[in-house]
N, C-alpha and C positions, 0 to 999 in steps of 0.2 A: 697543477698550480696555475691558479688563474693569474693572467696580467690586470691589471687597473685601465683603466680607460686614461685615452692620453689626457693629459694638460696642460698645455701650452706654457700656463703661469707657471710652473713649475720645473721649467726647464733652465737649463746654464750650458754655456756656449763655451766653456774657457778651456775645453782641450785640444791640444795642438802635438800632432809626432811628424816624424818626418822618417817616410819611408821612399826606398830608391831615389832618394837626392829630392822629391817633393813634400811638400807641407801640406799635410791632409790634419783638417780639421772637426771636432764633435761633441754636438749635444749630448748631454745626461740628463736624466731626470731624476728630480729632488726628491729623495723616499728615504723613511723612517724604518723600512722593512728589510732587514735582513736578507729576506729570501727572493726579493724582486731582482734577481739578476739580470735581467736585461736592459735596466736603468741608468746604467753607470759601464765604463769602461774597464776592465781588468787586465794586470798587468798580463797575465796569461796569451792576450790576445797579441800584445807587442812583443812580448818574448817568443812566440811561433813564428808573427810575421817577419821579423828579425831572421831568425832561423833559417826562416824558407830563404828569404833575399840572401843568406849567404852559403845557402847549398843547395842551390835552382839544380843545379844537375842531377842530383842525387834526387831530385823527385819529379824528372821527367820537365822542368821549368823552361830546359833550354833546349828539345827539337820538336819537331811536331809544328802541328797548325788546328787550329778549331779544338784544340781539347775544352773539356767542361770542367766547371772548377762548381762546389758545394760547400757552403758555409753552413753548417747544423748549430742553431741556437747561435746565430750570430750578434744580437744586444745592439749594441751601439752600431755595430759593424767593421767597427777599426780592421778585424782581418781581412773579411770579404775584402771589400775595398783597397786594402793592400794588397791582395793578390792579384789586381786587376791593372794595378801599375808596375809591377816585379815580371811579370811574361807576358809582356802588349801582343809578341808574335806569334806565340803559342796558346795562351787562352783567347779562348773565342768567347766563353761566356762566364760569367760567375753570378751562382744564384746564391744568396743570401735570405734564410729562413730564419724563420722564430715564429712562437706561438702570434695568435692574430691581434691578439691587445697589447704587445709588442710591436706590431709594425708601423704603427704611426710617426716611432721615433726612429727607427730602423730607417723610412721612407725617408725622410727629415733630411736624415745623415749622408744617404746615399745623394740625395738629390742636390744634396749642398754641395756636395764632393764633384758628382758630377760637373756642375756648373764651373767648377776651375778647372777638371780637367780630363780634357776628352777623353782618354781611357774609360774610366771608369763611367760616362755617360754610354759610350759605345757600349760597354761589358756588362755591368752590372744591373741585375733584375731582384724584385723582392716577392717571395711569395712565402705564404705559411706551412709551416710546419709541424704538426704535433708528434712528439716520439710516440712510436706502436702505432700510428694509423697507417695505415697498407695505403689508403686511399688518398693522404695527400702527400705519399712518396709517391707513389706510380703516374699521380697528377705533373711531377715534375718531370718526367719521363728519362726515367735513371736505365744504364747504369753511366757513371760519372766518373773519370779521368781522376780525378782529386778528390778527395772530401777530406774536409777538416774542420776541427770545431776547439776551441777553445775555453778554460772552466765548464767541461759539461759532465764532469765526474763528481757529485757535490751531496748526493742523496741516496740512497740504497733502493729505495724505491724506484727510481727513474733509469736507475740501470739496464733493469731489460726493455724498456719503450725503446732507450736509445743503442741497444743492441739490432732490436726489431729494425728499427730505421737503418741503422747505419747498415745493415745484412741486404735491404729493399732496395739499397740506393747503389751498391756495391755489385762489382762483379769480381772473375778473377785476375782482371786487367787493372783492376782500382787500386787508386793508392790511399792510404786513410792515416790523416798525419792530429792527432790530437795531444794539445797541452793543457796541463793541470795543477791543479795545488791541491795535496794531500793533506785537503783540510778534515777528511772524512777519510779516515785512513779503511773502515768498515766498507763503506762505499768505495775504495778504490780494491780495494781485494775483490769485493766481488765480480766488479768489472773484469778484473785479470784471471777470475777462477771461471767464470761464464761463457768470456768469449769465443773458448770453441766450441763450444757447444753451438753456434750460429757459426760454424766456419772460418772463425780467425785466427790465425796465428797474431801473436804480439809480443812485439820487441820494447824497451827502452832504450832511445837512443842517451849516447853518451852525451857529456860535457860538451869535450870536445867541437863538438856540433852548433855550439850556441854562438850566438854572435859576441857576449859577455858572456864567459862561463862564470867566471868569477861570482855575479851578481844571482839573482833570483834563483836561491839555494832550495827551496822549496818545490820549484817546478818540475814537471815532469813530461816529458815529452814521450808520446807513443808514436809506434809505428802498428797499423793493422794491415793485414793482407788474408785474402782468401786461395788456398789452395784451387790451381787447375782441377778442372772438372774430369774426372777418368777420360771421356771419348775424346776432349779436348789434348788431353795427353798422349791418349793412343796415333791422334792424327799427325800432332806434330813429331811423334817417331818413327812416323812409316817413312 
């Protein structure tokens, strides 16, 4: 799926969330297209970043130093960028990816964000990503502490590029937190019938979990993990 070339004229400024006690702010771009998700903000990406901000522990948020953090199909950016101000101590970096006629706005957001506030000027870097290219995962030089992505479950086709990806960027140390809307309930099966077949285990995390469970009845939060590698196993039982 190609992105459109940016245009300036065609952008709006009026969204505003408020993640870990700050005011993070972003552009969308005006489209008639349905399937240009990286133009617009989706709730998916606030219902995660929410998530994470109230279960840093449970995903490694609150010990450590320099871990790597990976946003797949980041859009707007809203998560990236929120995960950049959720664990100042423990993320060292967070890269934020999407196709390359996505990152003009991606850039936009990031840079605006940074400019209020130093975290995420410190943290956050934008580079491209296409699902299934080997070649601009390895470019980011994985593996990665965290990856998460939000709405990236939305097509049948796109399933295994972002299988591919998320396997290349992934080790058995990674944690891989992604949120969705079973708007393509076809495409979400496959996803959950596929993925070990590239080595994941996958859970749904409960309710429970969310910062409002009450609200966004439709979303779906995963958890992926990859199984220790035999020798890996063998050494830590000697």
């Amino acid at each position: 799926m190609a992105a459109k070339a940016f245009d300036e004229h065609k952008v709006r400024s009026n969204m505003s969330f408020e993640i870990a006690g700050e005011q993070l702010r972003f552009h969308e771009r005006l489209s008639q297209e349905e399937w240009e998700t990286g133009s617009k903000v989706w709730s998916t990406a606030l219902v995660l970043a929410l998530l994470l901000e109230k279960n840093k522990g449970k995903f490694g948020l609150t010990r450590g130093e320099g871990k790597r953090c990976c946003d797949v199909g980041a859009g707007c950016g809203l998560l990236g960028v929120s995960l950049c101000l959720l664990a100042p101590d423990v993320l060292g970096s967070v890269v934020l990816t999407d196709l390359p006629g996505q990152l003009p706005l991606l850039r936009k957001n990031v840079d605006q964000n940074g400019m209020e506030h130093s975290g995420v000027q410190q943290r956050a870097t934008v580079q491209p990503l296409t699902w299934g290219s080997l070649e601009d995962a390895a470019a980011l030089e994985p593996p990665f502490d965290l990856i998460v992505g939000s709405d990236v479950i939305f097509r049948e086709d796109f399933v295994e590029p972002l299988l591919v990806s998320l396997a290349a960027l992934s080790d058995h140390r990674s944690t891989i937190v992604l949120c969705v809307e079973e708007r393509n309930e076809a495409a979400h099966a496959l996803f959950v019938s596929t993925a070990p077949s590239f080595g994941f285990k996958v859970k749904q995390l409960p309710k429970k979990m969310y910062a409002d469970p009450e609200t966004h009845e439709f979303s779906r939060v995963m958890q992926l993990s990859k199984k220790r590698p035999a020798a890996a196993a063998e050494k830590v039982g000697e």
